[in-house]
C-alpha positions in Angstrom: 0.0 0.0 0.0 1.6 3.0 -1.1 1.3 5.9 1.3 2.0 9.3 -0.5 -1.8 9.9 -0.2 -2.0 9.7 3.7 0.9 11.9 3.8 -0.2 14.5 2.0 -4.0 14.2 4.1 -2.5 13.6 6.9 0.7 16.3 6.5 2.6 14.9 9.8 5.1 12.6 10.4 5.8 11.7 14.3 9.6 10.8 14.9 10.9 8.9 18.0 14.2 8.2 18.6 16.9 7.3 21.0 14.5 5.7 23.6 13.4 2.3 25.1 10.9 -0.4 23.5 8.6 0.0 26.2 8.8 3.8 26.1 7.6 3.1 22.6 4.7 1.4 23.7 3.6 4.4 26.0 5.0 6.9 22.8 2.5 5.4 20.3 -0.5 4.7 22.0 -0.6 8.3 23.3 0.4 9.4 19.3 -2.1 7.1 18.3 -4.4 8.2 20.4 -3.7 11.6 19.7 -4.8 11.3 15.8 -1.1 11.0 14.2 -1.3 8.6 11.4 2.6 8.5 10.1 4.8 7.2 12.9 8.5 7.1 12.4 11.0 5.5 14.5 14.8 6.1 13.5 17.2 3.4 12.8 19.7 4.5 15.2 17.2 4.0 17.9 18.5 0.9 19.7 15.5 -1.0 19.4 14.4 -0.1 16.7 13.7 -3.2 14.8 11.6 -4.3 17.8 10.1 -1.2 17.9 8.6 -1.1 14.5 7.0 -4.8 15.3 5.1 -4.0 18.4 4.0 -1.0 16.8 2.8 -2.9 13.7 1.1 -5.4 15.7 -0.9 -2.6 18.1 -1.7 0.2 15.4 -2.1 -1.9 12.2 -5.1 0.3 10.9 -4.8 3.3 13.0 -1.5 3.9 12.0 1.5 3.9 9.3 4.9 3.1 10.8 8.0 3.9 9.5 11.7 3.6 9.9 13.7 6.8 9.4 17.5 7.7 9.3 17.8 5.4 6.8 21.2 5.4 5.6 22.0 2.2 3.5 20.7 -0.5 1.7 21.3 -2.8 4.3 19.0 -0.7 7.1 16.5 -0.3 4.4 16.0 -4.3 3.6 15.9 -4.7 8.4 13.5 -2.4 8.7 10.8 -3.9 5.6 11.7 -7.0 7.2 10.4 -5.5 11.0 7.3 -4.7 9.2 8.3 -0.8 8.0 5.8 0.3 5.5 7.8 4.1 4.7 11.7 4.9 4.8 12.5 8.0 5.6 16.9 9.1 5.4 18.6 12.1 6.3 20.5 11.7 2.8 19.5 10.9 -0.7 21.3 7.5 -1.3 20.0 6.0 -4.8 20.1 2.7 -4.2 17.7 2.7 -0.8 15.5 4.6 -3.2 15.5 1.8 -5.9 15.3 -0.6 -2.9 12.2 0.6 -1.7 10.6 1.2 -5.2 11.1 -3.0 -6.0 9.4 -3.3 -2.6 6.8 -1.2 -2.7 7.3 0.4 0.2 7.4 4.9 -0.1 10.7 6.6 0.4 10.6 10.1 1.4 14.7 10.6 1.4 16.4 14.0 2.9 17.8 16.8 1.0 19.1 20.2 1.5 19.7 21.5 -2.4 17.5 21.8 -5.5 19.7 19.7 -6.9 19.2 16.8 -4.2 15.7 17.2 -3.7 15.1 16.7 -7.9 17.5 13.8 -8.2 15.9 12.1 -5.5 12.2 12.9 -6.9 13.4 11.8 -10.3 15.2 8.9 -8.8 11.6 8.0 -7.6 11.0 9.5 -4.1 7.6 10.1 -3.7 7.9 13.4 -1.4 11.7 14.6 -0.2 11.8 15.9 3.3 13.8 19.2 3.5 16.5 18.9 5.9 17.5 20.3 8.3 14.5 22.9 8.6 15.9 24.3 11.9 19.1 26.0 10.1 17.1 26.6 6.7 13.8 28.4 8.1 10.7 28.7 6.1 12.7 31.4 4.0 14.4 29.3 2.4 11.3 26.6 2.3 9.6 29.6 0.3 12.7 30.1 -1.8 12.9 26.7 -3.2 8.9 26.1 -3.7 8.4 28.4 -6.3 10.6 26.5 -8.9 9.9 23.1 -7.6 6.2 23.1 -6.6 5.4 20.1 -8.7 7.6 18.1 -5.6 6.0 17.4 -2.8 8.1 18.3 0.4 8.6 17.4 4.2 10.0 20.4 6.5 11.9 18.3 9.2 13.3 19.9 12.2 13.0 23.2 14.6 8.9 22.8 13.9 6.6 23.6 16.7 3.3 24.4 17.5 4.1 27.9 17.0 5.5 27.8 13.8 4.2 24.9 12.2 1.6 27.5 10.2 4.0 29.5 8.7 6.0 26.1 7.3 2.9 25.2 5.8 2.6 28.9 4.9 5.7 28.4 3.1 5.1 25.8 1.0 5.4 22.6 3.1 3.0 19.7 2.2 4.0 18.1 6.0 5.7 18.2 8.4 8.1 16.0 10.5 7.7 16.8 14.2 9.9 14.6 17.1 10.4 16.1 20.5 8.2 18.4 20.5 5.5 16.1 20.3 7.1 13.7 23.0 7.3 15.4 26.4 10.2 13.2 28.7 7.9 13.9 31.5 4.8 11.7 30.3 7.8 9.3 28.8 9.0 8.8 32.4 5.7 8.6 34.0 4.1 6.3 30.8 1.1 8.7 30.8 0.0 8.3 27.1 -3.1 10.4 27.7 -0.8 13.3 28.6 1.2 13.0 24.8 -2.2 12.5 22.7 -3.3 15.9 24.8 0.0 17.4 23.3 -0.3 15.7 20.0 -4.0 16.5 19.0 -3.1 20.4 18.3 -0.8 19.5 15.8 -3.2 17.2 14.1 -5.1 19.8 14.5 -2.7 22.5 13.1 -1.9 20.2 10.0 -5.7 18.8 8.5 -6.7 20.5 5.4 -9.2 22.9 5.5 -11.3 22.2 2.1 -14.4 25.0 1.3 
């Protein structure tokens, strides 16, 4: 099942990284919970193999899980096998792209340039996320849209509920959103309820308005 569609419905991606499998558990129920339906966990995540199982196995039909800093081939082909059903990389690295395209899966790969974000599109990538958003700013988001609006584009890093408008402003068509949607206080104290309360604004921040 491809997935380009959700994302651009959807327009946010959740990252979790760097924390335990059953910090996971409490991360995507409350994300879940919360409305996010694109949930990434990164590769350099120590369990992050075991990670993307449980969370196939709890949220198959509420939720999409990915794998992100995706860096080679051979992370691409563990995480599929865990069950991944998007890649998402810091880099544009051809052959993950090719990978993923004989599998079926999406790849949403990570450029800075023009130049990386069209060879990876042409290459295949179904959206490019535009990294790293924290340095660039939505300035140069709104630089770069004009003369490649036909690619669809992920603004990764430095978004938060207070300036996740003007990234969509700018041009994004999502966004990818990881601490801010994770407090470490309702980690520690595995309140899920308390991270779907801080998720649901950006859910609501990113739905479409049609009409």
């Amino acid at each position: 099942m491809k997935l380009i569609n959700e994302l651009l419905t959807s327009r946010l991606v959740a990252i979790v990284r760097g924390i335990t499998r059953g910090e996971a558990r409490i991360a995507g129920a409350g994300l879940a919970a919360g409305g996010v339906k694109l949930m990434e966990v990164t590769m350099n995540t120590e369990e992050a193999l075991d990670i993307i199982q449980d969370w196939r196995s709890l949220y198959n039909g509420r939720a999409y899980v990915g794998a992100g800093t995706v860096l080679n081939v051979k992370m691409a082909k563990e995480a599929v096998a865990a069950g991944a059903e998007f890649l998402i990389s810091p880099n544009v690295d051809l052959n993950v792209i090719a990978y993923a395209l004989e599998q079926g899966v999406d790849v949403w790969p990570g450029a800075m340039t023009p130049t990386e974000i069209v060879s990876a599109f042409q290459a295949g990538a179904e959206a490019v996320k535009l990294f790293p958003m924290a340095s660039l700013g939505p300035g140069y988001l709104r630089e770069i849209r004009a003369p490649l609006d036909q690619i669809p584009l992920i603004a990764t890093g430095g978004v938060s509920l207070g300036n996740i408008a003007e990234y969509y402003e700018a041009g994004a068509n999502a966004v990818g959103i990881g601490s801010s949607l994770l407090p470490k206080d309702a980690l520690a104290a595995g309140n899920a309820e308390r991270i779907a309360e801080c998720a649901r604004p950006f859910v609501e921040a990113s739905v479409v308005r049609k009409g």
